[in-house]
N, C-alpha and C positions, 0 to 999 in steps of 0.2 A: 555420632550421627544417629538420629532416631531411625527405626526400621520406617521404610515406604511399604504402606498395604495396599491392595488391590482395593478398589472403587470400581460401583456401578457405574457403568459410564455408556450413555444410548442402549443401553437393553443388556450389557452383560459387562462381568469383573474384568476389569485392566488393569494396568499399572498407571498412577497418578502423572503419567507424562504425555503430552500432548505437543505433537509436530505442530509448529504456527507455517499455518499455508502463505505462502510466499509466492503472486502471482510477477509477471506473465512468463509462465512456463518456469517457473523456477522449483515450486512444489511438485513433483511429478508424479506419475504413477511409482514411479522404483523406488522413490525415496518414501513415499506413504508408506505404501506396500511394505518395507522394509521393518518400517516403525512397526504398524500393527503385525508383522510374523513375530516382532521384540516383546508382543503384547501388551501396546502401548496402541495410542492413536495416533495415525495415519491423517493428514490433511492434504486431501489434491487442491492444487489452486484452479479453480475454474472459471479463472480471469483469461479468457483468450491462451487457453493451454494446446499445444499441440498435437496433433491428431497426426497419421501417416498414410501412406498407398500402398500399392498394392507387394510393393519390395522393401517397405520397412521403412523407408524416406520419409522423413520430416516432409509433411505437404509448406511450401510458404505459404506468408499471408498476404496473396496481393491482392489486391482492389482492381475491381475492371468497370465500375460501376460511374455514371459520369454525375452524377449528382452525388449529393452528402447522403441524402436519405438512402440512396440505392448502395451506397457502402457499408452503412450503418447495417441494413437487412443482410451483406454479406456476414459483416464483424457478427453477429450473432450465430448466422451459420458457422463459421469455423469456431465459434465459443462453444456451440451444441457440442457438437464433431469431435473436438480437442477433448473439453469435459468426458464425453464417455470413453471414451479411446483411454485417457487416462486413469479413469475410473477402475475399470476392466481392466487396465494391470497391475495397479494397484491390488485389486481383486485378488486375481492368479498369483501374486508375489505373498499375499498375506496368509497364504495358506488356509484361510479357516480363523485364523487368529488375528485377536485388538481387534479393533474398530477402523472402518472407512468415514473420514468426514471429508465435506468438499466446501471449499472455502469461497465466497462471495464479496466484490461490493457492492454498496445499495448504490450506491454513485456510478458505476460503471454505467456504461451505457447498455440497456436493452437486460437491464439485469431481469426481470421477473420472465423474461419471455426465455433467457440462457437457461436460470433454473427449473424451470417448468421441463425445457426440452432434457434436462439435464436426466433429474429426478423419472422421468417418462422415461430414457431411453438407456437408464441404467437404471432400470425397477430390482431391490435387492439386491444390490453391492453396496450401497451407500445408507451409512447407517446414522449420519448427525449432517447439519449443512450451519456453518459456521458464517457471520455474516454481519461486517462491520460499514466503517464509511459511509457515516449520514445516521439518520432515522431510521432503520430496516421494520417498520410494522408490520406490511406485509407479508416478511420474511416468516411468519408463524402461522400465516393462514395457507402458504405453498406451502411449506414441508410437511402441514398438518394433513396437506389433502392426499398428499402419500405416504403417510404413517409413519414419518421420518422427521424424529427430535431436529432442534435446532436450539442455535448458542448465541444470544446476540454480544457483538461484541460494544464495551460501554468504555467511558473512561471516569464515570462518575454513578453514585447513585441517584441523583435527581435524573437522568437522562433515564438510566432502568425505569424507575416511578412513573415518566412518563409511558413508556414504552408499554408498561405492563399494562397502567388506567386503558390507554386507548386498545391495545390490541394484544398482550401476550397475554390476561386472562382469560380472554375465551378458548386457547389454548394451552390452560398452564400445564394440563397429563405431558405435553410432547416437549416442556421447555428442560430439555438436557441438562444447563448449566449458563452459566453468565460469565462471559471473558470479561475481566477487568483489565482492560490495556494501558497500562501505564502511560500518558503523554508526552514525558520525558525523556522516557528510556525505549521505548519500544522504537522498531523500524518500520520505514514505509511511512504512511499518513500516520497524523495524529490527531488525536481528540482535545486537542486545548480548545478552553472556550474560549471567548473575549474577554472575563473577568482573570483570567490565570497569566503569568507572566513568563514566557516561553523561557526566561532565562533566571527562575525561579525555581526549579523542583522541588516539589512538596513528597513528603514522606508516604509510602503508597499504602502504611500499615492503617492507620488514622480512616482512610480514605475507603477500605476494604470493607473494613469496619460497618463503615457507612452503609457502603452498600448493602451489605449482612442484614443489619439492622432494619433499612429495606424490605427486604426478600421479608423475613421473619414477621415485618407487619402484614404479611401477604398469604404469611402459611408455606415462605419457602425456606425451610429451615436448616432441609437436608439436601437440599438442590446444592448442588457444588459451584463455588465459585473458581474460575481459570484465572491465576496467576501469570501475567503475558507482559513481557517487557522486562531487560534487566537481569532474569534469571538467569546464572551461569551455575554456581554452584550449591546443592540442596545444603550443603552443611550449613550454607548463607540464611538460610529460611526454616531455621528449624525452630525456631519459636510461633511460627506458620503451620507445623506440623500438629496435629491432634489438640488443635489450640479452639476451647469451648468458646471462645468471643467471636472467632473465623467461622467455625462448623466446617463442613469438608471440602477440600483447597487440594486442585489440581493445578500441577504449573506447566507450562507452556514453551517451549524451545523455539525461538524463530532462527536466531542467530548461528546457533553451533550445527546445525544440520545443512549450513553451508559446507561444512566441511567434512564432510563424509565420501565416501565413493562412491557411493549410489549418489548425491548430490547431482544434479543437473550442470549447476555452473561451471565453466570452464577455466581449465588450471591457472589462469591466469587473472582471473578473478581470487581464485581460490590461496595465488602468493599474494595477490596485494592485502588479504584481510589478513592475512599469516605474518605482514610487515606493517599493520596499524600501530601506530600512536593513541595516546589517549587523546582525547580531543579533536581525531581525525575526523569525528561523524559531525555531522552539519545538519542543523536544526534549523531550517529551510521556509521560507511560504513561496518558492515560487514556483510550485505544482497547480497545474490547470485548472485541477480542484478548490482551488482557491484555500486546503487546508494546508497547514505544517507538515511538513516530513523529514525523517531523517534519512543521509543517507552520506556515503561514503567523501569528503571532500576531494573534487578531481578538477580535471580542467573544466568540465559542461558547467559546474556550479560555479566556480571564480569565475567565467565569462559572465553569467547570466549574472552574480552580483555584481561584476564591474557594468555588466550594461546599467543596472540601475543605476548606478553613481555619475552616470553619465545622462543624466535628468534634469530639467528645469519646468517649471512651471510657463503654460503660453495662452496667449492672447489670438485665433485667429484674424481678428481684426484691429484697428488701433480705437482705444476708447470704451472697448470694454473693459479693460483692467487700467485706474489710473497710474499703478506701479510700472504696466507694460508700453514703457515708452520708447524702447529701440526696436527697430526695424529689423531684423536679420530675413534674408533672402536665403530661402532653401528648394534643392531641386534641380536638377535639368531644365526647367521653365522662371526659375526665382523666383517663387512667390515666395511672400514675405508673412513671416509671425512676426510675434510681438514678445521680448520679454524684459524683464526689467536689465536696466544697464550695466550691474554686475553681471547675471545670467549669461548676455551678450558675450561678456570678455571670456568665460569660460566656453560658451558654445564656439565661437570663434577657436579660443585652440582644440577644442577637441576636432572642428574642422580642420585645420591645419595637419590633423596626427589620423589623417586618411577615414575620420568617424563621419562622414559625409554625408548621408543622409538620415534623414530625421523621421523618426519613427513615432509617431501621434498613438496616444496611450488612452483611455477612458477615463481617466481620471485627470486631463487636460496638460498635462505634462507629455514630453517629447523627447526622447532617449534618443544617441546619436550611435549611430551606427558605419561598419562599412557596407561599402554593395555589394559586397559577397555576401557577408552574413544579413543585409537584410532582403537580398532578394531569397536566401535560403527559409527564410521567417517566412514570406510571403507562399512561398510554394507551400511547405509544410500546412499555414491554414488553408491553400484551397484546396489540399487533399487532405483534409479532413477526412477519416470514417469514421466519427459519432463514436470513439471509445468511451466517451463519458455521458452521463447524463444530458450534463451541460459545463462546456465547458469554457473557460474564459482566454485563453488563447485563441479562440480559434470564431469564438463566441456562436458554436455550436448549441442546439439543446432539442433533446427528442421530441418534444411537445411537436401539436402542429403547424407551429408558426416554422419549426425550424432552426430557431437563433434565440439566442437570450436578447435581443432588441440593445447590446450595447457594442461598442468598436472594439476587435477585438483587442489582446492583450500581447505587445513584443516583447513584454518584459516577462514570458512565460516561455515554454517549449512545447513541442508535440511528444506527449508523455506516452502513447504508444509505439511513435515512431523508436525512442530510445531505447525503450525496455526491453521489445523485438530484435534491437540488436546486439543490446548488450547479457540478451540471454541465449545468443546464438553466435557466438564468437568473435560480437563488434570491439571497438576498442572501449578498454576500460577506461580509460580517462576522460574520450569525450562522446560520455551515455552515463545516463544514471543507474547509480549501483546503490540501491535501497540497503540500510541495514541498522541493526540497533546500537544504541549509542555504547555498549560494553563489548561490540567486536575487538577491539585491541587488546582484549583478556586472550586471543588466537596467540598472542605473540608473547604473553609470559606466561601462559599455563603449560607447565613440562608436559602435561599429554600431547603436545601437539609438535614437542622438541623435532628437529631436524627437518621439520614437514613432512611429520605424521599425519597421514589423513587414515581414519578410520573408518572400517565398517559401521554402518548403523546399529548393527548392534553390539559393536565396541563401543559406541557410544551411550548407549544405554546400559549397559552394564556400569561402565564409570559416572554415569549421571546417578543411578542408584547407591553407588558406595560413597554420594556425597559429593567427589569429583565431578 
């Protein structure tokens, strides 16, 4: 195993290891904190992370706000609130040592206005702001205005190229480093484009490369690229190590800093990734966001893809579609769609098998459902608070109109409602449990024999010696 050396990294030497911020409340203060006393970097997730009162208590996150927009203005406020609260222990935990970075999406909702409040209201704890999901342009002209490096996170070098033309030139002194997230391997969202084939991975050495090559026609030679997605063990990457085609290459842990004691998640989270399989994680598009995600195979994701399967294409009226010529009567009132004649004999039995009501999709298709779960669909989008940009379950969007102007989407979930709970002691099966697709490495790596869970910096000491 090649020796690991310290790298500049946001304004002073670390160690080439980098906590991947794991939002909503999964990255916390204790667990950054932790990393950087390891001196290493630290990443608070400052996706709706949680803040406390006056006894130490977890404030919840409720909504009293009777419009979308009036929630939307609260979910900002508890993201300010949460971020520096988390910030500041992370602070106090790191002693002095490694780096504070706080981790963003461009897609979240009210992001430029979280970070702003974030960066303001923890002036000097925070020393890189890391910042994926979508186009983040802006992302370089916030951190620049309070002299705090930022990392965009990419999954290609044409996406950086873009990035750089329009907007991280005019900031290149404060550009830290360029996370390269693998969109195959990595957790959470991913960066597949339209032209990549989700069930394709391509080799991410090639692809690094690329990027490299990039940056260097730019004058970023020495700018380190972050290795994100995939990495378990350094001995795996050592031709990644002091390699003059890469230039200087930091990697990224999102995965294994579930399993630490300082870790936020609950033990019960913490046995089922200790019990994966390979092929447990699930390569997903039915996030609001409209991108890929990975995340742990449970009950929430086999409902949500048997909902889709439970799909035909529909006619509201007869004669717009010549294919749609049976009548099927749906509702409490019977009004009647239209689908073609086979369609019919399938919607009919899934009526039969209590799938009752028919849930009208944007893309003119109609998934059947029961009335539990879809009047639970239905509550879920009118309490909406604007966690995202825009979102298509719910077909929220910040702008001023309100709404992305299309119907919204059942074949989706409310992705703050889940995460909220299942980073606070909801059930793990039915909530999404993000994670990257080499979690079931928890269940054959002897460090982790009998359900060891480790200190963080047990865990950096073994990520050092290669392990």
């Amino acid at each position: 195993m090649k020796s690991i050396n310290p790298i500049l990294i946001s304004g002073k030497e670390v160690l080439p290891i980098i906590e991947g911020g794991k939002g909503v409340s999964v990255s916390t203060g204790a667990s950054s904190g932790a990393f950087a006393a390891a001196g290493c970097v630290g990443t608070v997730s400052a996706v709706n992370a949680d803040s406390y009162d006056e006894n130490g208590d977890i404030i919840p996150q409720v909504y009293h706000g009777a419009t979308r927009r009036e929630r939307w203005h609260e979910l900002i406020d508890f993201a300010i609130a949460g971020g520096i609260a988390q910030t500041k222990i992370a602070h106090d935990i790191s002693g002095g040592e490694g780096r504070i970075h706080i981790n963003v999406l461009w897609e979240a909702g009210g992001t430029p206005q979280v970070l702003k409040g974030i960066l303001e209201g923890a002036k000097g704890l925070i020393h890189g702001v890391t910042c994926g999901a979508g186009m983040p342009y802006r992302v370089a002209e916030i951190a620049a205005g309070y002299g705090v490096h930022y990392y965009p996170i990419v999954s290609s070098g044409r996406a950086f190229r873009a990035l750089w033309k329009r907007a991280y030139s005019k900031h290149a002194d404060l550009l830290g480093g360029v996370v390269y997230e693998d969109p195959w391997l990595a957790g959470g969202h991913n960066g597949l484009s339209n032209v990549e084939n989700p069930n394709e991975p391509q080799d991410p050495y090639p692809r690094v490369k690329d990027l490299r090559d990039i940056m260097r026609g730019f004058g970023l030679d020495n700018t380190p690229i972050v290795m994100a997605g995939g990495v378990w063990h350094l001995r795996d990457w050592q031709d990644w190590i002091d390699n003059p085609e890469l230039g200087p290459i930091v990697f990224q842990f999102g995965t294994r800093p579930l399993i630490t004691r300082e870790s936020a998640v609950c033990d019960a989270w913490k046995d089922r990734l200790l019990g994966l399989e390979e092929g447990d994680i699930f390569l997903n598009k039915f996030s609001p966001t409209g991108f890929y995600s990975s995340a742990v195979r449970n009950g929430l994701l086999d409902a949500l893809q048997a909902r889709s399967e439970r799909q035909v294409d529909y006619s509201p009226k007869p004669g717009v579609n010549d294919a749609h010529t049976a009548e099927l009567p749906l509702g409490p009132r019977g009004r009647p769609i239209y689908l073609t004649p086979d369609d019919k004999v399938k919607a009919e039995a899934w009526l039969a098998a209590g799938f009752t009501e028919g849930l009208k999709t944007p893309d003119s298709t109609v998934v059947f459902e029961t009335p539990e779960t879809s009047a639970e669909v239905l509550a879920d989008q009118q309490g909406c608070m604007g966690c995202l940009s825009q979102c298509r379950f719910s077909n929220w969007h910040e702008g001023e109109e309100g709404t992305t102007g299309k119907r919204a989407d059942p074949r989706s979930f409310c992705i703050q409602k889940t995460l909220q709970s299942v980073a606070h002691g909801g059930d793990i099966d039915n909530n999404l449990m993000f994670s990257g697709h080499n979690a079931y490495m928890f269940g054959k790596d002897p460090f982790y024999a009998d359900g060891f869970v480790p200190t963080v910096q047990q865990l950096v000491d073994r990520i050092i010696a290669g392990d």
